[in-house]
C-alpha positions as CSV (number, residue, x, y, z in Angstrom):
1,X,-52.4,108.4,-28.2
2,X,-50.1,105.7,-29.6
3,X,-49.1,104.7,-26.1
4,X,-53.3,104.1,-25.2
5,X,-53.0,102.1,-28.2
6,X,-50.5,99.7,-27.4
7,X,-49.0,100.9,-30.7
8,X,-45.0,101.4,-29.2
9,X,-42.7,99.5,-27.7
10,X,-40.2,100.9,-25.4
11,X,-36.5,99.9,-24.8
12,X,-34.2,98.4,-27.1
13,X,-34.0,95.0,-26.0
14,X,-37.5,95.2,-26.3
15,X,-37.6,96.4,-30.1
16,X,-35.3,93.9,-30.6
17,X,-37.4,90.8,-29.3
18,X,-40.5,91.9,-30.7
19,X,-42.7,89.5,-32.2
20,X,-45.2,92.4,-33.9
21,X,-44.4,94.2,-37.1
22,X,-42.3,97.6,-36.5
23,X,-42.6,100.1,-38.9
24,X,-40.0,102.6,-37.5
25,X,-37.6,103.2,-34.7
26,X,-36.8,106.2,-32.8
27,X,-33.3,106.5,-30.8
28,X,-32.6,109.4,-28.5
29,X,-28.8,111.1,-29.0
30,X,-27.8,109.6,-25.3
31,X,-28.7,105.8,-26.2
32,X,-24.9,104.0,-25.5
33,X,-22.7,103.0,-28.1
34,X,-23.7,99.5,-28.4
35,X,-27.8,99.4,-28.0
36,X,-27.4,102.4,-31.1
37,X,-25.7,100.0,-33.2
38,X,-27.7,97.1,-32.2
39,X,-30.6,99.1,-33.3
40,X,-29.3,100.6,-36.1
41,X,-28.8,96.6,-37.6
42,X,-32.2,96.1,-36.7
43,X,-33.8,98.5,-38.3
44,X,-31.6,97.5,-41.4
45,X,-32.6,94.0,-41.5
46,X,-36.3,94.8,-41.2
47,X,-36.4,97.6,-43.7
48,X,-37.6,100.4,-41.5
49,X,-36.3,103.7,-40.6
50,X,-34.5,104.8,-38.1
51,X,-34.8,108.3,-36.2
52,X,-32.2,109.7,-33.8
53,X,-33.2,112.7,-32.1
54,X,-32.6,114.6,-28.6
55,X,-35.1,114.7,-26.3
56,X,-36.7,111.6,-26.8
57,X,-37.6,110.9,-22.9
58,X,-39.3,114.0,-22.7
59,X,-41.1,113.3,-26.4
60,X,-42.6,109.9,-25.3
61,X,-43.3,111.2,-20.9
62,X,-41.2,108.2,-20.0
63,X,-37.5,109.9,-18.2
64,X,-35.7,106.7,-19.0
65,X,-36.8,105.8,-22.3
66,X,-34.1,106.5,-24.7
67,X,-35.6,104.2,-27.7
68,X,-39.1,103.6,-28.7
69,X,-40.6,102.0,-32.1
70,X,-44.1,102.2,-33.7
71,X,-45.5,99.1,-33.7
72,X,-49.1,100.3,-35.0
73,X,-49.6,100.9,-38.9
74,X,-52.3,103.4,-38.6
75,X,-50.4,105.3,-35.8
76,X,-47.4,104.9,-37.9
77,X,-49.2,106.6,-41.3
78,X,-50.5,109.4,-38.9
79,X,-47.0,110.2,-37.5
80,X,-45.3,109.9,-41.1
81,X,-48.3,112.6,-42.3
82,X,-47.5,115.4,-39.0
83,X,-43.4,114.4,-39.9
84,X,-44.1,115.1,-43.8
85,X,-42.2,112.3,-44.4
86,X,-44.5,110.2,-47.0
């Protein structure tokens, strides 16, 4: 759903040179070294959270993707309520 939305953004580099609000980040286990603590700063500077997780690719349907962020609030509030994270 939050892909028809336009509500992620996937890669990185991407999250990185996003010019819409992000409201969390997700980071699969096999992300390299560097792009993890790239995004690990970003998410710190913007105050959001961070997720690392396995599996990630086969989460979001996308093989390659090993980092995605919401970038939709209401699809962000409806993830937070099915993670019980609020």
């Amino acid at each position: 759903m939050a892909i028809k939305a336009n509500g992620l953004i996937f890669g990185a580099d991407n999250i990185r040179a996003a010019k819409r609000k992000i409201y969390a980040v997700f980071a699969d286990n096999g992300l390299s070294e560097g792009s993890a603590e790239r995004l690990k700063r970003f998410a710190a500077e913007k105050a959001v959270p961070l997720y690392v997780l396995d599996g990630l690719p086969a989460i979001l349907h996308k093989p390659k993707c090993l980092a995605a962020a919401i970038a939709g609030e209401n699809i962000w509030k409806g993830i937070k309520a099915i993670m019980n994270c609020e």
